[in-house]
Chimera marker file (.cmm) of the C-alpha trace (Angstrom):
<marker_set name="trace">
<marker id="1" x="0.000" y="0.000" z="0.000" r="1" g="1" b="0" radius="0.5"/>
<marker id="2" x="0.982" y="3.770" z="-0.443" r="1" g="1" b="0" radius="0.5"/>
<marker id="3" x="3.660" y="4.530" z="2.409" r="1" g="1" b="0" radius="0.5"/>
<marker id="4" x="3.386" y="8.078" z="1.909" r="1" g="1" b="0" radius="0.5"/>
<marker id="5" x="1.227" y="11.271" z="1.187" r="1" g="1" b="0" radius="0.5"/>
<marker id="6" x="0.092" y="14.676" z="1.795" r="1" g="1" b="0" radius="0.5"/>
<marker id="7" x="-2.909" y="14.719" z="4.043" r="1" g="1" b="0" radius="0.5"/>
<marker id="8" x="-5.161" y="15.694" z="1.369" r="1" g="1" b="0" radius="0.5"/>
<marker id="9" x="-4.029" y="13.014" z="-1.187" r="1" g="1" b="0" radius="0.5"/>
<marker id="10" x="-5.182" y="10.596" z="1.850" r="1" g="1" b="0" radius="0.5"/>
<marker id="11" x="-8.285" y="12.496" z="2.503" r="1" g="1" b="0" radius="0.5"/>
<marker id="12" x="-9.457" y="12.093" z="-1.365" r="1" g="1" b="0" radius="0.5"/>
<marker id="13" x="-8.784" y="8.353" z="-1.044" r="1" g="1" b="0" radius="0.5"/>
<marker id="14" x="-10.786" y="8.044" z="2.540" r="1" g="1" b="0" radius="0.5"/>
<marker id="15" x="-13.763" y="10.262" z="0.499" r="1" g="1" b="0" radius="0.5"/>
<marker id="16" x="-14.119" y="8.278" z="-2.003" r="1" g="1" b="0" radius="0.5"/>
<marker id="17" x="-14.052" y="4.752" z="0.242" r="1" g="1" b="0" radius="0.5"/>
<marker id="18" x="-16.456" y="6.390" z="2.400" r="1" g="1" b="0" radius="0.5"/>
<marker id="19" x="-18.518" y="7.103" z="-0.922" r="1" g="1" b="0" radius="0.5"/>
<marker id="20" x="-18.513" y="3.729" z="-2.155" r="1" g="1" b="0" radius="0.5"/>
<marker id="21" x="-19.216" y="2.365" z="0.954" r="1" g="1" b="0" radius="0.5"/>
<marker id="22" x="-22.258" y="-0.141" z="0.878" r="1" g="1" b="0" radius="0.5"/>
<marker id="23" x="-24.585" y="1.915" z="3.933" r="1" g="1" b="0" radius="0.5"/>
<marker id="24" x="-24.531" y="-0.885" z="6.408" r="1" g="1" b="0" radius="0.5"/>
<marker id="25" x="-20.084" y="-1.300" z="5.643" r="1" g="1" b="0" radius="0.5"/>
<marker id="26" x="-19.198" y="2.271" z="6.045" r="1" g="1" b="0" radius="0.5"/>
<marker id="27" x="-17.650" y="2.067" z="9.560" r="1" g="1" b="0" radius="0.5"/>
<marker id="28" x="-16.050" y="-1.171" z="8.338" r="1" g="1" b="0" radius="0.5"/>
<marker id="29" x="-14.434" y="1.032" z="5.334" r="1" g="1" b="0" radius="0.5"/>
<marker id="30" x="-13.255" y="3.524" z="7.556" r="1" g="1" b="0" radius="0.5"/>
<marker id="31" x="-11.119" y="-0.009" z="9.492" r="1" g="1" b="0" radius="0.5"/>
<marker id="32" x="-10.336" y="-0.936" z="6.449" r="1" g="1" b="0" radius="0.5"/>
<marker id="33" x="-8.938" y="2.347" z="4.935" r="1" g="1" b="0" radius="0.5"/>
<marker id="34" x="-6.870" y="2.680" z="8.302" r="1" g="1" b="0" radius="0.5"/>
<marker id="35" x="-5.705" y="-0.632" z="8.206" r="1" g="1" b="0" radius="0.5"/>
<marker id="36" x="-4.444" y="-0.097" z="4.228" r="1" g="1" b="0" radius="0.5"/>
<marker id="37" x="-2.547" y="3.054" z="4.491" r="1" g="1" b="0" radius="0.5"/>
<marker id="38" x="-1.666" y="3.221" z="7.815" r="1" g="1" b="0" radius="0.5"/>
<marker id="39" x="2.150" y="4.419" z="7.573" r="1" g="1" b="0" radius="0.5"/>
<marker id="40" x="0.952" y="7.230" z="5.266" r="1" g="1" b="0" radius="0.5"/>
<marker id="41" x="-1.556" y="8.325" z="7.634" r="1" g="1" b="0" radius="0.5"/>
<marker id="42" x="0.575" y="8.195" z="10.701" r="1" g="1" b="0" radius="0.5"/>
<marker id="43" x="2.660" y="10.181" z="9.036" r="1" g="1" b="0" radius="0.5"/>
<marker id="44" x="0.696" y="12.838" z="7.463" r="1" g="1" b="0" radius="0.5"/>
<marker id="45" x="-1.460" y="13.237" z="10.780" r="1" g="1" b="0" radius="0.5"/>
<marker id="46" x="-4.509" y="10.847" z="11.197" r="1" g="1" b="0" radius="0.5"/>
<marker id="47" x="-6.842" y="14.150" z="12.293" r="1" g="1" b="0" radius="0.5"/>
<marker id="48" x="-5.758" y="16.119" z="9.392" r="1" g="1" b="0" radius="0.5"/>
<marker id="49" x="-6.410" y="13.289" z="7.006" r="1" g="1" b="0" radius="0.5"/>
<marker id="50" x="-9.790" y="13.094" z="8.462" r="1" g="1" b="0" radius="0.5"/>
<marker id="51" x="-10.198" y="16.718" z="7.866" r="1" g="1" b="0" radius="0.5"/>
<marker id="52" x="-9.062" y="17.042" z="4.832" r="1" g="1" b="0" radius="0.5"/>
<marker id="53" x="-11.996" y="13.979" z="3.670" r="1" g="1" b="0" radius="0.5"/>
<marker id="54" x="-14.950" y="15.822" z="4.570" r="1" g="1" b="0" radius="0.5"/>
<marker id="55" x="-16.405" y="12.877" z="6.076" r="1" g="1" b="0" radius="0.5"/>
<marker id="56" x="-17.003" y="14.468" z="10.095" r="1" g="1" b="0" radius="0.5"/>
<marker id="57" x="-14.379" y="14.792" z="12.622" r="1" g="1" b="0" radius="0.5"/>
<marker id="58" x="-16.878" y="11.661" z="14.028" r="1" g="1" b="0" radius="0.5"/>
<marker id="59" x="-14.671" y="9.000" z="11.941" r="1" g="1" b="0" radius="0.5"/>
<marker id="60" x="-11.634" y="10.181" z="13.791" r="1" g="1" b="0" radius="0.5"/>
<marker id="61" x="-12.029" y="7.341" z="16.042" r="1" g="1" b="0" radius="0.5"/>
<marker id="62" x="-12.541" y="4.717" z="13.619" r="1" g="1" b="0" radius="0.5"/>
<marker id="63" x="-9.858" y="5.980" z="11.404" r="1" g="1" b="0" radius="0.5"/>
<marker id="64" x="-7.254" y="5.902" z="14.677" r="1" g="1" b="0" radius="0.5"/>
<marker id="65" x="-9.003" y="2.459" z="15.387" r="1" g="1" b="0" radius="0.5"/>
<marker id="66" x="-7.975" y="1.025" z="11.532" r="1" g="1" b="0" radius="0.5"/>
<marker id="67" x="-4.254" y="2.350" z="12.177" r="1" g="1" b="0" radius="0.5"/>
<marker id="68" x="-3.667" y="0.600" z="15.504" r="1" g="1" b="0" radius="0.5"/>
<marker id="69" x="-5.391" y="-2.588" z="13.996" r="1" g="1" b="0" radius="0.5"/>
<marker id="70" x="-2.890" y="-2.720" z="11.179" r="1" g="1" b="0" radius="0.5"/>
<marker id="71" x="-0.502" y="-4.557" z="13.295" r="1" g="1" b="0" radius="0.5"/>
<marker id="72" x="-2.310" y="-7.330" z="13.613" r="1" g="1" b="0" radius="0.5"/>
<marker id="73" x="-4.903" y="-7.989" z="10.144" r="1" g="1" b="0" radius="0.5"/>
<marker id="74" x="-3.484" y="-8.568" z="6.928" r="1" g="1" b="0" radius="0.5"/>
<marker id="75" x="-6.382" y="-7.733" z="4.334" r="1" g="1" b="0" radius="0.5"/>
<marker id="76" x="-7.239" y="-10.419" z="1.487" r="1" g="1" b="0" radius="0.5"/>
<marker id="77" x="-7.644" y="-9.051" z="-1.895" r="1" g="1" b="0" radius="0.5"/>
<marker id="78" x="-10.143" y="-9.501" z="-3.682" r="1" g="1" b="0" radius="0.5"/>
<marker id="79" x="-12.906" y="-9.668" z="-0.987" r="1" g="1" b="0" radius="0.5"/>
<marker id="80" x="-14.132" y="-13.301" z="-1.026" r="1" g="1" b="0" radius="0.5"/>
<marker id="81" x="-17.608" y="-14.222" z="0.125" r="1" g="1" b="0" radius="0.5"/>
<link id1="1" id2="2" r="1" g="1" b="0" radius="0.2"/>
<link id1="2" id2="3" r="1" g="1" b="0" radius="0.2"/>
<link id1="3" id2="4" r="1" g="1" b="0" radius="0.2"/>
<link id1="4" id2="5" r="1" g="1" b="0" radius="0.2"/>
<link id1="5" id2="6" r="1" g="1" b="0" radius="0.2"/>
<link id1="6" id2="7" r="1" g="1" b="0" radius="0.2"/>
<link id1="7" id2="8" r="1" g="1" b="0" radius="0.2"/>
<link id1="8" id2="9" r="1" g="1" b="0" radius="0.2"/>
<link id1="9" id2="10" r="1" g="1" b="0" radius="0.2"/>
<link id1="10" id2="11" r="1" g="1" b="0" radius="0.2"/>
<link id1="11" id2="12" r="1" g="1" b="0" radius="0.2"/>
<link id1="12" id2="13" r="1" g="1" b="0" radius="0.2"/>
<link id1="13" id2="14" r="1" g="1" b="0" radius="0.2"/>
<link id1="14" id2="15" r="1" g="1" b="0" radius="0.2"/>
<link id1="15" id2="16" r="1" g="1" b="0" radius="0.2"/>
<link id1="16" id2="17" r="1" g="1" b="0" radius="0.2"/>
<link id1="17" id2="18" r="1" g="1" b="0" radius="0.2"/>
<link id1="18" id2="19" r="1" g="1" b="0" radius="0.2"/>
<link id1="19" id2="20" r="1" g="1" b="0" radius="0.2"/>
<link id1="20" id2="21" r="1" g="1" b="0" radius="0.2"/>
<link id1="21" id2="22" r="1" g="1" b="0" radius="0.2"/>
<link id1="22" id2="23" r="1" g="1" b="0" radius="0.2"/>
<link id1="23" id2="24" r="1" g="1" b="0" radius="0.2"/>
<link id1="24" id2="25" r="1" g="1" b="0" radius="0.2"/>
<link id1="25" id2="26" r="1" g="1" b="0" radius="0.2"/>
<link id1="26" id2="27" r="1" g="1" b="0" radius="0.2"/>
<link id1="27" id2="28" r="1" g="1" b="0" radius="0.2"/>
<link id1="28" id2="29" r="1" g="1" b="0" radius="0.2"/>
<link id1="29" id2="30" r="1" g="1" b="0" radius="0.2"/>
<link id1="30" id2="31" r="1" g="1" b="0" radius="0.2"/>
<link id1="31" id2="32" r="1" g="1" b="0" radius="0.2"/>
<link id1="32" id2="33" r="1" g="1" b="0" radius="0.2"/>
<link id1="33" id2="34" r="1" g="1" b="0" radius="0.2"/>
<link id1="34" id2="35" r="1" g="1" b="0" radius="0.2"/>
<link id1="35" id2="36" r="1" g="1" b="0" radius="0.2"/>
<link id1="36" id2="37" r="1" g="1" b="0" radius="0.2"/>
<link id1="37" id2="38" r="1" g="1" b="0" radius="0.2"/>
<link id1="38" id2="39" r="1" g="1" b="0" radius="0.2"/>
<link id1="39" id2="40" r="1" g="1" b="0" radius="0.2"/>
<link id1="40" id2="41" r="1" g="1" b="0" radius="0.2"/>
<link id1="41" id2="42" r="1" g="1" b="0" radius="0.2"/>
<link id1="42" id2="43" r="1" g="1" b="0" radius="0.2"/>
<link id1="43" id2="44" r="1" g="1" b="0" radius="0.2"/>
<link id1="44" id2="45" r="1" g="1" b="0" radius="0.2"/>
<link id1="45" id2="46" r="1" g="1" b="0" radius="0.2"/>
<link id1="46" id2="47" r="1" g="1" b="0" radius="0.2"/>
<link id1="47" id2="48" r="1" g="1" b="0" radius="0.2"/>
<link id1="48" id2="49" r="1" g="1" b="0" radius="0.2"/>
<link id1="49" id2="50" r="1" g="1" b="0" radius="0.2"/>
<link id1="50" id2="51" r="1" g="1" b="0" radius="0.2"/>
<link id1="51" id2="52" r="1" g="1" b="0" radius="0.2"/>
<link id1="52" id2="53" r="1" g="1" b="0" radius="0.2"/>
<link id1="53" id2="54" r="1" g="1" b="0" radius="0.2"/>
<link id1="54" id2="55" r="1" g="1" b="0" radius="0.2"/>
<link id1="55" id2="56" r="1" g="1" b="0" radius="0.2"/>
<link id1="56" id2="57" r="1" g="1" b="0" radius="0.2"/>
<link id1="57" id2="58" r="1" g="1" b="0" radius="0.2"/>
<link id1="58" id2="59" r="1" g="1" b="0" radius="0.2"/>
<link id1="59" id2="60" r="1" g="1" b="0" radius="0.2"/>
<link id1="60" id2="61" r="1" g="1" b="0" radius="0.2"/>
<link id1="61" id2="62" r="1" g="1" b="0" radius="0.2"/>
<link id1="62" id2="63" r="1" g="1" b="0" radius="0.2"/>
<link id1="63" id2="64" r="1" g="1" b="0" radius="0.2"/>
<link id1="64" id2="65" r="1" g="1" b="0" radius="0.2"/>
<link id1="65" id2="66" r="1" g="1" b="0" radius="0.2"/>
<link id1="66" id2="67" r="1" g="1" b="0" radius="0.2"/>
<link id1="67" id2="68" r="1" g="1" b="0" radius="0.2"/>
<link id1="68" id2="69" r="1" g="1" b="0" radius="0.2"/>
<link id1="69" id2="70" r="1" g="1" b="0" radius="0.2"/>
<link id1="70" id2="71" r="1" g="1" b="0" radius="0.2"/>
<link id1="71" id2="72" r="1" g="1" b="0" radius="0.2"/>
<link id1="72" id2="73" r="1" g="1" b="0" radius="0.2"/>
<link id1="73" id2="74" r="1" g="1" b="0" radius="0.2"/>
<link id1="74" id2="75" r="1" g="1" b="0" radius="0.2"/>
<link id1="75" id2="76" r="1" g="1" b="0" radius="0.2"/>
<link id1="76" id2="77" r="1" g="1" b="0" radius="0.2"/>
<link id1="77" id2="78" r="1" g="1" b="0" radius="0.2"/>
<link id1="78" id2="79" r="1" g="1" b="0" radius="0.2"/>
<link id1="79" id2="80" r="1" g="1" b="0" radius="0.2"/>
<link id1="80" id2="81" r="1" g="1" b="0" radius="0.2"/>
</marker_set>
């Protein structure tokens, strides 16, 4: 995953997850989008990144909850059913 970026390059990519999300897997996306970049997000300031979305300082959390989770879930790609 991307190691590095400004806070607003991160906050497009959180945007358009949250976007996409299906309604009942948005908090999950928010994990997930933690979990992905979370280097790049440590780095560029997880508040600012949230900021810079749009999404509501509310995600914060979950954002912050998706970095710290990193250590310990590797993600599967593609999603399998």
């Amino acid at each position: 995953m991307k190691r590095s970026g400004s806070a607003e390059e991160l906050g497009a990519i959180l945007a358009d997850m949250y976007k996409s999300a299906p309604p009942k897997g948005l908090v999950t996306t928010i994990l997930l989008f933690g979990i992905q970049y979370h280097d790049a997000i440590r780095a560029a300031g997880p508040k600012k990144v949230v900021e810079a979305s749009g999404i509501g300082d509310k995600y914060h959390a979950e954002v912050n909850k998706g970095i710290n989770l990193a250590e310990y879930v590797i993600p599967k790609y593609p999603r399998q059913n």
